[in-house]
Structure formats: C-alpha cells, structure tokens
SERO-4910 file (N, C-alpha, C, O; in steps of 0.05 Angstrom, whole numbers):
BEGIN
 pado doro    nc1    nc2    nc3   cac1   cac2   cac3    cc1    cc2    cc3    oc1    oc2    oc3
  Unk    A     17    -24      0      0      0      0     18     25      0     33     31     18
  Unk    A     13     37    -19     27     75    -19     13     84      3    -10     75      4
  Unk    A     19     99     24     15    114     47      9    139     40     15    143     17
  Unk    A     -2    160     53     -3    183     53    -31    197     44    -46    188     26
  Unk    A    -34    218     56    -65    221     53    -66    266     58    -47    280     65
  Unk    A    -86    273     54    -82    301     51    -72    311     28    -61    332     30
  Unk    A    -73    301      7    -64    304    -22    -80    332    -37   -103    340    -38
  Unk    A    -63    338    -44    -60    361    -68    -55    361    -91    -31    358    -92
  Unk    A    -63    362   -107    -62    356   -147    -73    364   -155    -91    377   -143
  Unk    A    -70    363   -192    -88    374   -206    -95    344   -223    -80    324   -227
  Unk    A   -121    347   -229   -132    333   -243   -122    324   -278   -123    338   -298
  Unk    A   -113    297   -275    -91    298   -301   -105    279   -325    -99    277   -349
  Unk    A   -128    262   -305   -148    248   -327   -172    238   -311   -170    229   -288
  Unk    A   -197    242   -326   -224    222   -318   -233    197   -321   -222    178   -332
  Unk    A   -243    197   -316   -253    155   -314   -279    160   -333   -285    182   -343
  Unk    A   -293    136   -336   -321    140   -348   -341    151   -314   -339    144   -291
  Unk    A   -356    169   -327   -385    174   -315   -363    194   -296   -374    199   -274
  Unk    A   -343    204   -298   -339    233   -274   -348    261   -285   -341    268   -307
  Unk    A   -361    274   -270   -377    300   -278   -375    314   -261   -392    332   -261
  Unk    A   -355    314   -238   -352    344   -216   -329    357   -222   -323    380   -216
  Unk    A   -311    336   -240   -278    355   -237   -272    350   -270   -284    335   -286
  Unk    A   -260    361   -272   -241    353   -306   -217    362   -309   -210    380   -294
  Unk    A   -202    353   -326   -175    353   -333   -171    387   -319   -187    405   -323
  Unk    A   -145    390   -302   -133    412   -303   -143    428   -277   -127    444   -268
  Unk    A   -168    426   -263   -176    428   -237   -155    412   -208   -149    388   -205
  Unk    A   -150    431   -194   -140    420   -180   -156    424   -153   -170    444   -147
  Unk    A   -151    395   -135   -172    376   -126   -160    372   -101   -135    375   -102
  Unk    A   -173    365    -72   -157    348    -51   -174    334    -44   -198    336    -40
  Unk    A   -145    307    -43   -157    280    -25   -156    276     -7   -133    278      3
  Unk    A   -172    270      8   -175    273     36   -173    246     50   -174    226     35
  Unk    A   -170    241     76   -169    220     92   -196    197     88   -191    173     89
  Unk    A   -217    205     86   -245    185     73   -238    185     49   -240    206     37
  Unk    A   -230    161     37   -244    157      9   -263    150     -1   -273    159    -21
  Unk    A   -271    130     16   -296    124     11   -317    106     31   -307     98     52
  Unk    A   -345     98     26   -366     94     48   -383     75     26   -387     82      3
  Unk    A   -392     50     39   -413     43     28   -439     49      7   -451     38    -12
  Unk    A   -441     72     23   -467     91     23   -496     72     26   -517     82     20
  Unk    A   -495     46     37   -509     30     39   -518     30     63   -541     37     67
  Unk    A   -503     23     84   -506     22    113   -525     37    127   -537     54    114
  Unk    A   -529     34    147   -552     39    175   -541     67    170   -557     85    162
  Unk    A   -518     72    173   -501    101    186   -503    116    159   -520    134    158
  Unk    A   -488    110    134   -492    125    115   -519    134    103   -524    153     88
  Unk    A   -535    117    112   -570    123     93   -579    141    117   -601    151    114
  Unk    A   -569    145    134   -581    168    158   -561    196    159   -564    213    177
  Unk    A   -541    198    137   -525    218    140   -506    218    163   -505    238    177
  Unk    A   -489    195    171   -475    188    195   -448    169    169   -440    145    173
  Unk    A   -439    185    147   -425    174    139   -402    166    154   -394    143    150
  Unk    A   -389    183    172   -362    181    181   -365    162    204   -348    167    221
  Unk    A   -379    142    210   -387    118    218   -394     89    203   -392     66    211
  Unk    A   -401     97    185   -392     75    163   -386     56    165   -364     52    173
  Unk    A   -403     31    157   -395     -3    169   -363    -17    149   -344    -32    153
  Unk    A   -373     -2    129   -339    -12    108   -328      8     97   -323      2     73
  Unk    A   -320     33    102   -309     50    101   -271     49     94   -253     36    105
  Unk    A   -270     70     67   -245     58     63   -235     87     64   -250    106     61
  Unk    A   -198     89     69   -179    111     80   -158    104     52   -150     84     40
  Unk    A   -153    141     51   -138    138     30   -103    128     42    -88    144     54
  Unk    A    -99    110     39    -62    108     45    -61     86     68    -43     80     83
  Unk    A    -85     77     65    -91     55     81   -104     30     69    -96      7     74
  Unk    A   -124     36     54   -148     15     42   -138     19     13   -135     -2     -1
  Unk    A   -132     42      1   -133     48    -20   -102     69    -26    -98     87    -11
  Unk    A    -85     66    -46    -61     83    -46    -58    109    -43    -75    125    -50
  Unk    A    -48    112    -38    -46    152    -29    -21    165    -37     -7    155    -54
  Unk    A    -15    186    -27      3    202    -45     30    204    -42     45    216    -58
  Unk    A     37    189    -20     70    181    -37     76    169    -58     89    148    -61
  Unk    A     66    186    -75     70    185   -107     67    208   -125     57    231   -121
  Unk    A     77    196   -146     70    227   -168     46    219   -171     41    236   -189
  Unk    A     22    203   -168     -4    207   -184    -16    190   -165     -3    172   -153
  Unk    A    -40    193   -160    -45    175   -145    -95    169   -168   -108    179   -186
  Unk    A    -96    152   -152   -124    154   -156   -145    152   -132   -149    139   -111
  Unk    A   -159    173   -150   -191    178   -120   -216    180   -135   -219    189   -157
  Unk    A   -234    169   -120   -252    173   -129   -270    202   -122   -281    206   -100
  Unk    A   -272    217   -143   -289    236   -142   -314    254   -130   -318    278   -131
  Unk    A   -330    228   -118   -344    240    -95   -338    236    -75   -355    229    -58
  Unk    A   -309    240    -70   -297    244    -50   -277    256    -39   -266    253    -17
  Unk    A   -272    272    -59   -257    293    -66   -263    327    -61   -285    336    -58
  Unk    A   -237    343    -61   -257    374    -56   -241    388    -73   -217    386    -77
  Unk    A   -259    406    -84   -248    432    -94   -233    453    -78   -244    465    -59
  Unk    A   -208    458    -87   -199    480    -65   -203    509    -67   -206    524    -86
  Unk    A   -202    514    -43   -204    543    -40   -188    563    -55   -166    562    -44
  Unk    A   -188    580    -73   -182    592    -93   -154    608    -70   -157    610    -46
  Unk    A   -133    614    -80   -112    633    -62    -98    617    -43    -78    618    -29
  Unk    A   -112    606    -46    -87    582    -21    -66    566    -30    -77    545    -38
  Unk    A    -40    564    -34    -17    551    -41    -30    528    -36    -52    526    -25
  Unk    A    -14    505    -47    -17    471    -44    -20    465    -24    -39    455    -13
  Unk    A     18    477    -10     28    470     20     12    472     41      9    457     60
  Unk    A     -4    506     31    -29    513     53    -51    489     58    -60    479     78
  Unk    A    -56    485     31    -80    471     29    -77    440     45    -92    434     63
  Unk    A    -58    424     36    -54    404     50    -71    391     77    -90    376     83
  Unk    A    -53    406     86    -65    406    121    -98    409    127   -109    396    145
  Unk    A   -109    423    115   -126    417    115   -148    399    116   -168    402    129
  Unk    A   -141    376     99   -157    354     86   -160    333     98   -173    313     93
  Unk    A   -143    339    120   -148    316    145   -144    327    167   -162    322    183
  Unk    A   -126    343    177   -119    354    207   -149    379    215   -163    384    235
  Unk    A   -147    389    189   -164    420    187   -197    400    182   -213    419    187
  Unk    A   -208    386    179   -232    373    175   -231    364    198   -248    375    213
  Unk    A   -211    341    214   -224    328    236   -222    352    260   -242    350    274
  Unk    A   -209    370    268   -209    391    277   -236    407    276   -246    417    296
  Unk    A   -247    410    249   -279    422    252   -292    404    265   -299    411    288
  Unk    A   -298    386    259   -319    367    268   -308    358    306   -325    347    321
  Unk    A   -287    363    314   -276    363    340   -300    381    351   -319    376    366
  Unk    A   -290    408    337   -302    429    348   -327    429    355   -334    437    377
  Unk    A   -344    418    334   -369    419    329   -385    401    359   -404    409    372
  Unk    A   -367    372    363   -374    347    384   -368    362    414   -379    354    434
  Unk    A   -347    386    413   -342    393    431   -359    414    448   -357    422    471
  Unk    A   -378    421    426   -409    434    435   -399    459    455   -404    462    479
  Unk    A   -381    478    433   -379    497    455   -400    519    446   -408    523    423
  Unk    A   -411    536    472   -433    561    459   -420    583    447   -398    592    453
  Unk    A   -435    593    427   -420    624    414   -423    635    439   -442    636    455
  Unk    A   -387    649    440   -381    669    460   -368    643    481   -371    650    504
  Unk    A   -356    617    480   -357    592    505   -332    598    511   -321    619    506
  Unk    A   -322    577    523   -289    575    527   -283    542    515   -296    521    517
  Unk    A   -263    547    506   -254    531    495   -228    503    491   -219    495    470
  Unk    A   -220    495    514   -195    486    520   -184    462    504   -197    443    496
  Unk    A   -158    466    500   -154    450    473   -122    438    483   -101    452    486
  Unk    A   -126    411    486   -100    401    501    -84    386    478    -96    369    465
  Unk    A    -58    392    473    -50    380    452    -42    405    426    -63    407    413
  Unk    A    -28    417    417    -29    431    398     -2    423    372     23    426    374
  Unk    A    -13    413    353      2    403    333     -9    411    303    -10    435    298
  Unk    A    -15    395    286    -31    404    260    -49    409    266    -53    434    264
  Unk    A    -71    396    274    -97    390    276   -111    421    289   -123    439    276
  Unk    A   -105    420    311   -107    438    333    -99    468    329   -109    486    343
  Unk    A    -80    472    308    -72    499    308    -91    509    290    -88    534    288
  Unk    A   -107    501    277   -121    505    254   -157    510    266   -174    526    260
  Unk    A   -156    486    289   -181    491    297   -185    514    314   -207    527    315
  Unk    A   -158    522    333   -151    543    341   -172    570    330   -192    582    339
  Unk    A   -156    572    309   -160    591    294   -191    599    287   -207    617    291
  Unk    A   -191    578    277   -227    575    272   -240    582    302   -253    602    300
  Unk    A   -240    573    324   -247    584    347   -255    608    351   -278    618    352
  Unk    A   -228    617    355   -214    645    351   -235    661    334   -252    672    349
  Unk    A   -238    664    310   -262    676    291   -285    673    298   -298    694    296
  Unk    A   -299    651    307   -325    650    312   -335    655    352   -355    650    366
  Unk    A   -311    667    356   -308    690    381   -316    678    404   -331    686    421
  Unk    A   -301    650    400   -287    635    431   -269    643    452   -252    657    441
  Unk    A   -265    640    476   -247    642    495   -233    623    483   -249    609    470
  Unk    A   -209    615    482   -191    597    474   -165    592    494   -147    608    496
  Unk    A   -167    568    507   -144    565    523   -127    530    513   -136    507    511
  Unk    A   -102    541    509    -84    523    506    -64    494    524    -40    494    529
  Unk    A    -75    483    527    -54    466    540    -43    446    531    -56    426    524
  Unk    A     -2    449    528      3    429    510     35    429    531     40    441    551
  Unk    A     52    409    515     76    407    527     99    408    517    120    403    528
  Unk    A     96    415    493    118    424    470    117    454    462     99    467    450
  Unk    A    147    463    475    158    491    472    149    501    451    136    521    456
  Unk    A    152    494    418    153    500    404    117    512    393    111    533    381
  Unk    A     99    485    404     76    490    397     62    510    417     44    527    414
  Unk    A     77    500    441     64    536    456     69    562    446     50    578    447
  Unk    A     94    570    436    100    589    425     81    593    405     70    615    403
  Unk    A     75    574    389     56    578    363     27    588    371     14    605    360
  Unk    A     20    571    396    -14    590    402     -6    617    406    -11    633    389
  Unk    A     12    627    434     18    645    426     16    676    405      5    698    406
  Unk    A     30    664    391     30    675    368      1    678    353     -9    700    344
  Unk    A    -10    652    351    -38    660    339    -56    670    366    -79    663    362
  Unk    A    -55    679    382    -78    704    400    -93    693    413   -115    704    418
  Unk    A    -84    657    429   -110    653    442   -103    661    469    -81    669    477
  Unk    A   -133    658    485   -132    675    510   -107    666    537    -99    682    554
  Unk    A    -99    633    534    -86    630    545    -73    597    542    -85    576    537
  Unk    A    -40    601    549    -21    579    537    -13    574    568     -7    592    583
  Unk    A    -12    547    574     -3    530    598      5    512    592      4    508    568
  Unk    A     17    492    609     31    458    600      1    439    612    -19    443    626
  Unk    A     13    417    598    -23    397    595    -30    389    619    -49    373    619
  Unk    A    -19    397    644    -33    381    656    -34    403    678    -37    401    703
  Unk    A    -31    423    664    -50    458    678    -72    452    690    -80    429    685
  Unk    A    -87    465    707   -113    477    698   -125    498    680   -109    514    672
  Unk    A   -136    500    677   -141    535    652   -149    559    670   -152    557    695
  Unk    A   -152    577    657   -153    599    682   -178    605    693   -182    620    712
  Unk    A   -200    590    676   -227    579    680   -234    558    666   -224    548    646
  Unk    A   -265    551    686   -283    532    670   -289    530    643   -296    548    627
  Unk    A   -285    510    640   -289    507    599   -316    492    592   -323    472    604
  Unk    A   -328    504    571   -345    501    565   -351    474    546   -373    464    542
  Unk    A   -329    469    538   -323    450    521   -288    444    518   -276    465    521
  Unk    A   -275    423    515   -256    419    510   -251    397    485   -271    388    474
  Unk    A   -228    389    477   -212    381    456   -189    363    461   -167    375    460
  Unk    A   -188    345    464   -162    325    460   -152    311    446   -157    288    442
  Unk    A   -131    326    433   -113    320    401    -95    307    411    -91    285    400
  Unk    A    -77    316    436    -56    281    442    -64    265    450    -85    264    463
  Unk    A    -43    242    440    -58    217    448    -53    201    459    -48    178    452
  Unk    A    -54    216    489    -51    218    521    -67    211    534    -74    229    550
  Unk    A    -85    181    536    -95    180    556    -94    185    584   -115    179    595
  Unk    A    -78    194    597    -68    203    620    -82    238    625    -87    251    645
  Unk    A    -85    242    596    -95    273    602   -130    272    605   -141    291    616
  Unk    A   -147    250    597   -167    254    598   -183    257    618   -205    266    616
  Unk    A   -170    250    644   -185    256    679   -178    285    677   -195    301    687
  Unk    A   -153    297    664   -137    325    669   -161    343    661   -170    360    676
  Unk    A   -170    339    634   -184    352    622   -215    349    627   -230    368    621
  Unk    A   -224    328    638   -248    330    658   -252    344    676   -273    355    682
  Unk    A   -233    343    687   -235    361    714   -239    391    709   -251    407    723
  Unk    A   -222    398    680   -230    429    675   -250    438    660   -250    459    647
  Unk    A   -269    421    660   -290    421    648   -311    436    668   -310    429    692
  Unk    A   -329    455    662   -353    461    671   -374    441    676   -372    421    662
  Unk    A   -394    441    692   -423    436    691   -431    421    661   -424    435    642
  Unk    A   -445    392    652   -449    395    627   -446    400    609   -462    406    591
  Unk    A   -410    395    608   -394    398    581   -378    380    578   -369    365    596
  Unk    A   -372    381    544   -357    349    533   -333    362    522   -330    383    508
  Unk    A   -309    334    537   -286    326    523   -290    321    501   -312    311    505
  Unk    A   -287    319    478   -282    311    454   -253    306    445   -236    322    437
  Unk    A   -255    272    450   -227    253    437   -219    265    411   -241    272    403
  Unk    A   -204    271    397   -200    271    364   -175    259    349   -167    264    326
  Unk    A   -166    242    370   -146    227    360   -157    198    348   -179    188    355
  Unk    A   -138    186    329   -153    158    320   -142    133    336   -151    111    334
  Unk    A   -120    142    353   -106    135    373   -106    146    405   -102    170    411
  Unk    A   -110    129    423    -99    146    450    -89    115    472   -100     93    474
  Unk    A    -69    124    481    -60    112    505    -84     97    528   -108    103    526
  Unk    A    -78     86    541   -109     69    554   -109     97    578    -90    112    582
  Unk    A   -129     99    588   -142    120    616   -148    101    636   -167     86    638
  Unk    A   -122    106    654   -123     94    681   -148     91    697   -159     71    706
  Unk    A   -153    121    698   -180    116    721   -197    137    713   -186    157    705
  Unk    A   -219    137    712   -235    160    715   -250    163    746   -264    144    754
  Unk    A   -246    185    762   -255    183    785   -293    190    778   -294    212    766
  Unk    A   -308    184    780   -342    192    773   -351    224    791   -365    243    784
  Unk    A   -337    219    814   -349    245    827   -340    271    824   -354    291    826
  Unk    A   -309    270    819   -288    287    812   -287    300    793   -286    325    792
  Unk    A   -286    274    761   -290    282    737   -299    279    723   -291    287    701
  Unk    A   -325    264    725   -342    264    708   -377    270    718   -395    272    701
  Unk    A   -382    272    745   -399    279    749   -416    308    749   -401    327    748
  Unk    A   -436    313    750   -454    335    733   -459    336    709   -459    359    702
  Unk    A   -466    319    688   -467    318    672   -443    321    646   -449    326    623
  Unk    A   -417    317    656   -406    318    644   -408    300    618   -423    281    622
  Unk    A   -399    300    594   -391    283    570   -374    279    565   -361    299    559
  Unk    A   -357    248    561   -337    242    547   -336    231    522   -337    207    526
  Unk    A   -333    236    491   -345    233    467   -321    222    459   -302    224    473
  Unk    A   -318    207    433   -299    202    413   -310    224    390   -333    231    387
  Unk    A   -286    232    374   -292    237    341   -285    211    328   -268    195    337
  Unk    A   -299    209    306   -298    187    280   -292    198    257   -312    207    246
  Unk    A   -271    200    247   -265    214    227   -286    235    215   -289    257    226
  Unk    A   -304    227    187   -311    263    188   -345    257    162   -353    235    154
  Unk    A   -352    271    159   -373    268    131   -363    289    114   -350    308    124
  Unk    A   -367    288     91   -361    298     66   -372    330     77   -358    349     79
  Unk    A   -396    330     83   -405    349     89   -400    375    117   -408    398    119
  Unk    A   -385    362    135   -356    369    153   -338    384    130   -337    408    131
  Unk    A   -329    373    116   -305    386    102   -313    406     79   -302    426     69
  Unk    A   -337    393     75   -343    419     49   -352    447     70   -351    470     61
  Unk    A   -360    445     92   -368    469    109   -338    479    121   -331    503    121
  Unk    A   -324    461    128   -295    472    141   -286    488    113   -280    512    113
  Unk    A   -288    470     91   -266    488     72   -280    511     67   -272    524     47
  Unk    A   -302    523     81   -320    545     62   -308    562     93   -310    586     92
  Unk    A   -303    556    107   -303    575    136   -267    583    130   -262    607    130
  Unk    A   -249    565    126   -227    570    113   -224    599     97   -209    617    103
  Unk    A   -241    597     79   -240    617     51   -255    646     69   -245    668     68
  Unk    A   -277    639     83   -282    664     94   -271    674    121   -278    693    133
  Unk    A   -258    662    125   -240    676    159   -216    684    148   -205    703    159
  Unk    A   -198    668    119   -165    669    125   -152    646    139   -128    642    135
  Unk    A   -160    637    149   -142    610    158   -124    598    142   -128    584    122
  Unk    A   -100    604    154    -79    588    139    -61    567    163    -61    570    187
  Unk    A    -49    549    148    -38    528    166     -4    544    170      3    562    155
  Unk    A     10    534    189     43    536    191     56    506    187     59    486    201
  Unk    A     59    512    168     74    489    153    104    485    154    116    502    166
  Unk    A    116    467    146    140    454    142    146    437    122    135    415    120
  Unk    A    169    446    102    167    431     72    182    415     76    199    419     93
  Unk    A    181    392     59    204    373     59    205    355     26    182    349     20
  Unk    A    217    350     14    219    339     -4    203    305     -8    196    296     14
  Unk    A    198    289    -28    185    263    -20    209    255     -9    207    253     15
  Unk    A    227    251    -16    256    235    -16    261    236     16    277    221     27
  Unk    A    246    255     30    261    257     62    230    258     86    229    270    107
  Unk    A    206    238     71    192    229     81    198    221    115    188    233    134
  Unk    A    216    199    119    225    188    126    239    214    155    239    210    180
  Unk    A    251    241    140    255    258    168    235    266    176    232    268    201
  Unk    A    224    271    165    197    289    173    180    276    190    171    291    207
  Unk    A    174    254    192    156    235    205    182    234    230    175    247    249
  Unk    A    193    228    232    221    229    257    219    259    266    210    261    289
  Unk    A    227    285    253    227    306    265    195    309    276    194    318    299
  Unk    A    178    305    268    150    305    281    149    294    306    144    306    327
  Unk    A    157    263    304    158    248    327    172    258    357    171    250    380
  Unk    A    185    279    344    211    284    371    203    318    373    217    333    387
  Unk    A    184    325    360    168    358    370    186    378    353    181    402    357
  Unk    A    207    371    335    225    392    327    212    421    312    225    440    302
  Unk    A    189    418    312    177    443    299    148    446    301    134    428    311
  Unk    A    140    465    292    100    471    298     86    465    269     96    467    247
  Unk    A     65    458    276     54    462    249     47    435    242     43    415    256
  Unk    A     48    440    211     41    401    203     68    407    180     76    428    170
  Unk    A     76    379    177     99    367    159     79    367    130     56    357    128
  Unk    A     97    382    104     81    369     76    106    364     57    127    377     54
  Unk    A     98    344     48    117    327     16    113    341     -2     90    347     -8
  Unk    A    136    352    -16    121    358    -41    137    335    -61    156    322    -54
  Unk    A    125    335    -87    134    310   -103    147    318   -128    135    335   -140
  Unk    A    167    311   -139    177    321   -161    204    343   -148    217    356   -164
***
C-alpha cells in the first residue's frame, strides 16, 4: 500500500461517468475515500461511521507518489488563493479539527480548551478564535506553545495545567490517555471532552465524582462526513485561515515523520513531489 493522505493535485485524467472535476482542476484528497453509502449510518447521514469505510493510504493508495487515484465524490475543490502546501493540512488535520469542534459543543461566546497543539489543533484554534471563543491552550511542547501564542488565544499552559477557568467544552488532540481525567476536571457543569485522536494511550481511572460527574460528556470523534469538510473548507475561505507548515521533499519522508515524532517544529509536515 502507498501511504499518505491530505493530497493536493491537479486533475490529469477522468474515468467514465466523472462530472464534478475535469482535466486541469486542481482537487484534494482527503483522509475518507470512501463509504458504502449502503449502511444503517450512511443512509441516515452518519457517513463518518460507516460499516466498510475505506482511508486513503490505508485501504486504498495515497500520495507518496507522483499520481495517485480517487474517487471523485470524495474529493474537494480548493479554496481559490491558497498555495498547495497551505492547502494540504487541511484535508485531514483542518476537517477532523472542525468536526472536533463541532462534538465539543462549545456556545458562541464559550471557552474553549484544547490540550494538545500540533496540526490538527492549530487550525481549529484559529477557527475558534473567529467564531469568538475564549480559547485556552494546554500542551507540552515549547515550540507548539510558542505557536498559540502567536496566533492570539486567551491563554497557553503545559497539559496538565488547569485553565484559568471553567471550559465550556474541551478538545483532545494528544494521544494521552493520562490527560483525559486532566481535562475533565476542567470542564464546567455539562460539558464534553471531545477525543480527536484515531489513537490514544489506555485512561487509568476515571474518578465519577471528581471528573465526570454533573453531567459531564466524554465523546470520541470518527473521522468526518463529506459534508464536515465541504463546510470547514467554506469557513477557511471566509475567515483566512492558513496552516504553519514545514516543507520537505518526497525523498526525506522518512525525516519528517522522525522530526514530528521528537516535536522539532509547529505546524504540520508536507511532501512535495517532483
């Protein structure tokens, strides 16, 4: 299997029966490739639950390559002004990140706490940020604190802070089970954690009275619906959101995924090919 997913291209040929894109449009592939559309979950609009659901660079080849193939209704048009590199990140960090947001049920005007800040997170950040959240940071890499920082949220701590208040909703992008009692506890009255990793470490304990009682919620995200990403990429184009990236050639795949691993920089890692 070719690996890699968040793809950027231009459209270089059609198949029979494609009618959304044509030669010379350039297109991104995203982390869903594709869904039944048969299932309990898909016939109710609960695609990103999906009983046979296939991932690009997993089920199906992806873009460590010069060309890859997707199928078309599952694909997006990009946002006009945005470089490749920009765009990238998006198509998987910047989508599961909306739909984080969305599970994390915070109110216009809420607070927002967001543990973990790497691709995913700096993006949802932002989006926060615009739609005129309190936004508080807790992460454990120098580099990525500096980066909230920099983008204006109300406040940057290490992960296993408290925030400087009750949150209305929170966010957990590492995949730290150890942080999820952390981040219960700074939870308000009747508000949800929202997991958004596809991964997390096991959670020792949850105490019931401590951290999860009052109605609190502890949710998973499931990757995303088409319809997640076609609204993220339209909030993109009208706020300005851009990602902080890091280029690397295909040929040095291989550092990038290592400098990631070891925190050496903010942002998300992108290949370019050729």
């Amino acid at each position: 299997m070719t690996p890699g997913h968040e793809v950027v291209g231009v459209v270089q040929a059609c198949g029979p029966g494609c009618t959304r894109f044509a030669p010379g449009d350039r297109i991104g592939v995203a982390w869903l490739a594709a869904t039944d559309q048969s299932c309990r979950f898909c016939r109710t609009g609960r695609e990103n639950l999906c009983l046979s659901p296939r991932f690009t660079g997993w089920d199906v080849d992806g873009g460590y390559a010069d060309y890859c193939i997707a199928d078309e209704r599952f694909c997006y048009r990009l946002p006009s002004g945005i470089a490749d590199e920009q765009a990238a990140p998006l198509l998987c960090a910047g989508i599961i990140g909306y739909r984080a947001l969305l599970t994390a049920a915070v109110p216009p005007g809420g607070r927002l706490g967001i543990y973990g800040f790497g691709g995913s997170a700096h993006l949802t950040a932002q989006l926060a940020l615009h739609l005129g959240m309190r936004v508080h940071v807790l992460t454990r890499g120098e580099h990525n604190a500096r980066l909230a920082a920099e983008l204006g949220v109300d406040s940057v701590a290490g992960a296993t802070d408290q925030p400087p208040e009750a949150l209305d909703g929170a966010i957990l992008f590492a995949p730290a089970g150890d942080l999820v009692p952390v981040a219960l506890r700074a939870l308000d009255r009747g508000a949800t954690l929202a997991v958004a990793g596809i991964w997390l470490s096991d959670i020792e304990r949850i105490r019931y009275d401590v951290e999860l009682f009052g109605e609190k919620v502890l949710r998973s995200v499931t990757a995303n619906t088409r319809h997640d990403g076609e609204k993220f990429l339209g909030l993109v184009q009208r706020f300005g959101i851009r990602a902080t990236t890091r280029p690397y050639p295909m040929s040095q795949a291989d550092r990038a995924l290592a400098d990631l691993a070891h925190g050496r920089f903010s942002g998300a890692a992108v290949l370019h090919a050729g």
